[in-house]
C-alpha positions in Angstrom: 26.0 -23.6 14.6 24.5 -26.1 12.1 24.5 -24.2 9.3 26.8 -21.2 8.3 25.7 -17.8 8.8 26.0 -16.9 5.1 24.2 -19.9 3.7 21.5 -19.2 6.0 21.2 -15.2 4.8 21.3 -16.7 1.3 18.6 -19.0 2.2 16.7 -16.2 3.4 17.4 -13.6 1.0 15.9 -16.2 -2.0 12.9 -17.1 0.7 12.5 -13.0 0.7 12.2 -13.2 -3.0 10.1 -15.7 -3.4 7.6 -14.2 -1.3 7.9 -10.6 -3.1 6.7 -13.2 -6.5 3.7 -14.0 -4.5 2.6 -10.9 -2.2 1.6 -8.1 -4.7 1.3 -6.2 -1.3 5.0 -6.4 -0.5 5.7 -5.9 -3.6 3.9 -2.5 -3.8 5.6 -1.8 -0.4 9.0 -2.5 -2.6 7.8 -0.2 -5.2 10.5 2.4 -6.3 12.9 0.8 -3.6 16.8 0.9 -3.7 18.8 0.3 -0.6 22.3 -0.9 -0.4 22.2 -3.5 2.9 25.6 -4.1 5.2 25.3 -7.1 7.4 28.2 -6.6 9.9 28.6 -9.3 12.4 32.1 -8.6 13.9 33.5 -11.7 12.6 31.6 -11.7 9.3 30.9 -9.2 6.7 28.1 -9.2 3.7 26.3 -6.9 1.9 23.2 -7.3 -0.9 21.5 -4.9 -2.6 17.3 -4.3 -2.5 16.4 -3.1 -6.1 13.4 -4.1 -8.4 11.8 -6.0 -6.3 14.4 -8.2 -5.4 17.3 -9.0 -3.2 20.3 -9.8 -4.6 24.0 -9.1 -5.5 24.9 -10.7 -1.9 28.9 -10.4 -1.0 31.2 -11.3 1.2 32.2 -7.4 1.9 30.6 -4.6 3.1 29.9 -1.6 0.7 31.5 1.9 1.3 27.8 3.5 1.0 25.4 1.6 2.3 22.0 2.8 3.2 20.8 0.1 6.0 23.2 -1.5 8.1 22.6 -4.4 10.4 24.9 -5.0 13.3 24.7 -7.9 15.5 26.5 -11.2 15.7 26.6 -14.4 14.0 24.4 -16.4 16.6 22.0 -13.6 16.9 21.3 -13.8 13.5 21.2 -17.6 13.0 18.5 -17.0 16.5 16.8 -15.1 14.1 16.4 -17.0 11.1 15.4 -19.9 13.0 12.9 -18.2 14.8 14.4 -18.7 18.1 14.7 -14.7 18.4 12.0 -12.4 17.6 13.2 -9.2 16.1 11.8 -7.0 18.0 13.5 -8.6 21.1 16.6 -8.9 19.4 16.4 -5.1 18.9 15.1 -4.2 22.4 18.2 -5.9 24.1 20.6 -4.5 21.9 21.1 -8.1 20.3 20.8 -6.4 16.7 20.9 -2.9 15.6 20.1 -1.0 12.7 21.4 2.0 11.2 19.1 2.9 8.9 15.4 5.3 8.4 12.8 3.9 10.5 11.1 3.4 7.2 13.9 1.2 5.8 14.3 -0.5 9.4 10.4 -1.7 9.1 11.1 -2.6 5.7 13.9 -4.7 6.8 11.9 -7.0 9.5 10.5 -8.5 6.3 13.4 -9.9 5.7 13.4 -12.1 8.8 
């Protein structure tokens, strides 16, 4: 791993963020949206919250109520962020899964 997991989900949360600034159809698609996020990958734990448009309030925890949660494992997700991994596939071999509405799940891919 070049880079650490968590600077690379940081890197993508503000690369998420910057596109909401600039896709007034993502952001109507974010319109009204509040979801508490749980990135558990065995090892490591994070959680960020989606609200106004934004995500943000990233820790190094998970939260006791959250509303999406992503389970996987560190190289899986770093596969992902670099675009080695598509996250579909990652999904369809069990790589990554997501506990979450199908709605929020969709929303989700956004993110990667």
């Amino acid at each position: 791993m070049n880079m650490p997991v968590k600077d690379l989900l940081l890197q993508t949360i503000e690369k998420f963020n910057k596109k909401v600034d600039s896709d007034p159809k993502l952001r109507k698609e974010l319109e009204g949206v509040n979801k508490r996020v749980n990135v558990d990958l065995e090892s490591e734990k994070y959680s960020f919250l989606l609200k106004d448009f934004r995500a943000g309030e990233f820790k190094d925890a998970l939260l006791p109520e959250a509303d999406i949660t992503i389970l996987s494992d560190p190289a899986t997700v770093e596969d992902l962020i670099n675009g080695k991994l598509k996250i579909m596939k990652a999904w369809a071999t069990k790589k990554i899964k997501v506990k979450g509405s199908l709605e929020d799940v969709m929303r989700l891919r956004k993110l990667f």
